[in-house]
N, C-alpha and C positions, 0 to 999 in steps of 0.2 A: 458576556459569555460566548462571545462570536468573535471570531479573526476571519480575516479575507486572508486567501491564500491567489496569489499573484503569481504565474507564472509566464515567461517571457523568452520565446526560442530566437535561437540566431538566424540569421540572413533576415530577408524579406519578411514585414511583416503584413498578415494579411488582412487584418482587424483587431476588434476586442469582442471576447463574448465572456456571458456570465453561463456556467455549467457546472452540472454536478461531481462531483469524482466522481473516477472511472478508475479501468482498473491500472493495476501496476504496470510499465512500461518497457519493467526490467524484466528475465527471467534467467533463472538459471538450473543450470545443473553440478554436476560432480564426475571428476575424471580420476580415475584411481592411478597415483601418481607413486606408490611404493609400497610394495610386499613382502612383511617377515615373518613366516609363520603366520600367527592368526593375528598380530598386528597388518593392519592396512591405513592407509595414511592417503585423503583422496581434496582432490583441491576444487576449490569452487568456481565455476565458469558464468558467467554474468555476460547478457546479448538480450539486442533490444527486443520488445515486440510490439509488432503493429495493433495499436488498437483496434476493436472492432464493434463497438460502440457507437457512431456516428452523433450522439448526444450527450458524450462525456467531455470532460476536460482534456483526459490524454486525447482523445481523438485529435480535438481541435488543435491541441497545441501540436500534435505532431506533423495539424496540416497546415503549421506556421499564423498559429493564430495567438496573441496576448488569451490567456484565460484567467478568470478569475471566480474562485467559488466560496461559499461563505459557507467557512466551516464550524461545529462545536466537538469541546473534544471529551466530554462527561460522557462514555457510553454508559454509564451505571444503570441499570435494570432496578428502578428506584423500585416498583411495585411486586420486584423479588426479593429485598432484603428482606424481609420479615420471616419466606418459607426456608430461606438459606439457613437465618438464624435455627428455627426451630429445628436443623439437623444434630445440632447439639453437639457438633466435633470438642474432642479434646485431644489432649496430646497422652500420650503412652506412659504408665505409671515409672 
């Protein structure tokens, strides 16, 4: 139930470390790229960010390091299914 996630940046490497995720690397925004009326049509802008973290994975890797962190991907909230259950949802006659 575990995979290692390997990641490996360009140029000079400057070790290997084991580290937890961290956060996203990417960010973005939205630039409004055409207007008709109350139609608006806005496109997606994607630029890096520096981590700030100094104990995560993106840090490391951004500071040219091999990282590796051992991931699981079940987030299920095992000891909530049963009060989810009991909300009783049903679908519309």
């Amino acid at each position: 139930g575990v995979l290692l996630s390997v990641n490996v940046p360009a140029g000079d490497l400057r070790g290997v470390v084991v580290r937890p995720m961290g956060e996203s690397y990417l960010g973005s925004d939205y630039t409004l790229t055409e207007e008709q009326g109350a139609r608006r049509v806005y496109e997606r802008n994607r630029f890096r960010v520096t981590a700030s973290d100094e104990n995560s994975d993106t840090w490391s890797y951004q500071q040219g390091f091999v990282t590796i962190t051992p991931l699981r991907f079940d987030w299920t909230a095992r000891d909530y299914m049963d009060d989810v259950r009991d909300w009783d949802f049903r679908l519309p006659d």
